[in-house]
C-alpha positions as a printed Julia matrix, in Angstrom:
161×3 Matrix{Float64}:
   0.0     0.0    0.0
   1.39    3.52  -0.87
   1.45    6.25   1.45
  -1.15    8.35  -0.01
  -3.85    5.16   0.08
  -2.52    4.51   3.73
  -3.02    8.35   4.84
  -6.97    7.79   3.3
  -7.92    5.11   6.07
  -8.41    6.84   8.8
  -7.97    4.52  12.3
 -10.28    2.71  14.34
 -13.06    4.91  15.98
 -12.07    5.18  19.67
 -15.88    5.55  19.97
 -17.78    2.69  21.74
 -19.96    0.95  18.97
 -23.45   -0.6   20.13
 -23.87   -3.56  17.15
 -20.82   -2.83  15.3
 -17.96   -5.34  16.05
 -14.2    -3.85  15.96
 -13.33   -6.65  12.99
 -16.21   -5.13  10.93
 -15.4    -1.82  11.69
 -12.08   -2.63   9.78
 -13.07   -4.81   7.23
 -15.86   -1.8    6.54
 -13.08    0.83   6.72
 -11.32   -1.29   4.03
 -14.21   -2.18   1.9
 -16.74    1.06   1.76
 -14.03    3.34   0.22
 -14.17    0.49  -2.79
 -17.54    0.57  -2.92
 -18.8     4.04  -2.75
 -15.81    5.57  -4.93
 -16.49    8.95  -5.99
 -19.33    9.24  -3.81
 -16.94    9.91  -0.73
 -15.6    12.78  -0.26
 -11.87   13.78  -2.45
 -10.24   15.59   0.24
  -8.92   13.23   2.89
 -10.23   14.92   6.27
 -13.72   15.11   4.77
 -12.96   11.42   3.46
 -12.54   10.39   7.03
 -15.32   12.3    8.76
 -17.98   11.07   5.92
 -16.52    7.54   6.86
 -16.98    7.81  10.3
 -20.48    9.46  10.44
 -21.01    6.61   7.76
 -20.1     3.54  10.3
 -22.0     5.5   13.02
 -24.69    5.0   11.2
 -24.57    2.21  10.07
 -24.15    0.97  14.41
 -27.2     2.5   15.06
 -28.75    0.8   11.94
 -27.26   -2.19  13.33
 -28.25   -2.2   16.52
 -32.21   -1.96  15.94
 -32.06   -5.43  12.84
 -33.28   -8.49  15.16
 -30.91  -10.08  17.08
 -30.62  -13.48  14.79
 -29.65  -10.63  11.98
 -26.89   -8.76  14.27
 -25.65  -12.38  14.88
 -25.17  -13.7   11.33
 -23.7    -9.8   10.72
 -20.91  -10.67  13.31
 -20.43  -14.11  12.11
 -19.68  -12.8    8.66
 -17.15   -9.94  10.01
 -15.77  -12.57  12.22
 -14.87  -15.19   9.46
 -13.74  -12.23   7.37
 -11.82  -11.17   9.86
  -9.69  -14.79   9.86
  -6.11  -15.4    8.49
  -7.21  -18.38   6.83
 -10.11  -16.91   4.8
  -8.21  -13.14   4.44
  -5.67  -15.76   2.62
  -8.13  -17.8    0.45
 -10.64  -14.81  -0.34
  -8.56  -11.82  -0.33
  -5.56  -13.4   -1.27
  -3.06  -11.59   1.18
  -1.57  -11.94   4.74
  -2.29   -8.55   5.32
  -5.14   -7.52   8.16
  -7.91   -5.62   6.4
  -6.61   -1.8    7.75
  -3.58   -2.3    5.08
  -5.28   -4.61   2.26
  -4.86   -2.03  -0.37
  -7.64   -1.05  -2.57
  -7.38   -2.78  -5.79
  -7.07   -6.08  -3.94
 -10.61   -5.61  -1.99
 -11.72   -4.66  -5.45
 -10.5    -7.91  -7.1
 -12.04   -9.49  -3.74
 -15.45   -8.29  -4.27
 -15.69   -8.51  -8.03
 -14.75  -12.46  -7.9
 -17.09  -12.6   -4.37
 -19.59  -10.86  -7.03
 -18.91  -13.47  -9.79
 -18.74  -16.4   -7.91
 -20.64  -19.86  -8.65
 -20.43  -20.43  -5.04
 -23.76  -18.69  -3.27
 -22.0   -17.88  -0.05
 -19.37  -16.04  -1.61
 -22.53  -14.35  -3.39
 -23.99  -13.68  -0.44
 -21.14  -12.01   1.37
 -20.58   -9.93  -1.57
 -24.23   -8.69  -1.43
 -23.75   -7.88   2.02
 -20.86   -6.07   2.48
 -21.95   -3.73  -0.41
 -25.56   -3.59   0.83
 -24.02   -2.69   4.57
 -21.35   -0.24   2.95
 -24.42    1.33   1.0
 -26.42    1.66   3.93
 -23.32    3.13   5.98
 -23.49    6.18   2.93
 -26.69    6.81   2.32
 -28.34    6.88   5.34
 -26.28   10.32   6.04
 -28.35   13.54   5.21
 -25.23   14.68   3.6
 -25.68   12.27   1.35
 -28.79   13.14   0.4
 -28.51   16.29  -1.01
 -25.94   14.67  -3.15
 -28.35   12.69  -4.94
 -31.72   15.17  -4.48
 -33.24   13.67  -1.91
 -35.17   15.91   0.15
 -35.15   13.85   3.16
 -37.28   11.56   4.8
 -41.21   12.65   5.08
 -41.33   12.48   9.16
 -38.55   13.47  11.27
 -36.23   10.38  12.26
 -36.0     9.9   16.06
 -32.74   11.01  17.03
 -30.13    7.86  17.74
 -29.95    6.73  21.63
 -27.17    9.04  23.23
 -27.25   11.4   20.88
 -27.78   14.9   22.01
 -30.92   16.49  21.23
């Protein structure tokens, strides 16, 4: 990974996450930036705040799916999160923060491709959860001319009012 790639991923939220598991917080960190492309942010500060508001989010989003759902979510960040897989799927020793780029890219489009349903399937959801992450973010919206929801959203648990 070159240093201008490494100085885009921003670290680990110090922030306590309700649903969202440290291993997906990194393999999302990793993944999202692949996903959304242009639709983040150029400038790298920005880049990083849009990220984190993103996985904040996508926690609270998380948190409220049933808890059968949060479980298979964890499972799949947790086998992700594995040497063994990262070696078979992603095809690198490295742990997701320094995967570079192209190489989630290549990960995705053969998860995307793949005769095998499960890899299917986690392709689906990591973009789906990486999708979710962007545009449930107001800022977001105006990017694409959405006006905003019709009723007010309750605000998040914790969150100031």
């Amino acid at each position: 990974m070159n240093e201008s790639e490494r100085l885009q991923r921003s670290p680990i939220s110090p922030l306590a996450r309700a649903a969202l598991s440290r291993q997906g917080e990194e393999i999302l960190r990793a993944v999202a930036p692949v996903v959304l492309g242009s639709l983040l942010p150029a400038e790298r500060g920005a880049r990083a705040e849009a990220l984190e508001a993103g996985l904040s989010s996508l926690d609270d989003y998380l948190a409220h799916l049933s808890l059968p759902l949060q479980r298979e979510t964890r499972l799949l960040f947790g086998a992700l999160a594995l040497l063994p897989l990262r070696l078979v799927l992603v095809r690198t020793w490295s742990r997701w923060p320094d995967v570079a780029p192209e190489r989630v890219e290549a990960f995705l489009r053969r998860a995307q491709e793949s005769r095998f349903f499960l890899l299917r399937r986690v392709y689906t959801s990591l973009q789906s959860l990486a999708v979710i992450a962007w545009f449930d973010l107001p800022a977001a919206w105006n990017e694409i001319g959405y006006p905003g929801p019709p009723i007010e959203r309750p605000a998040a648990a914790g969150a100031p009012s």
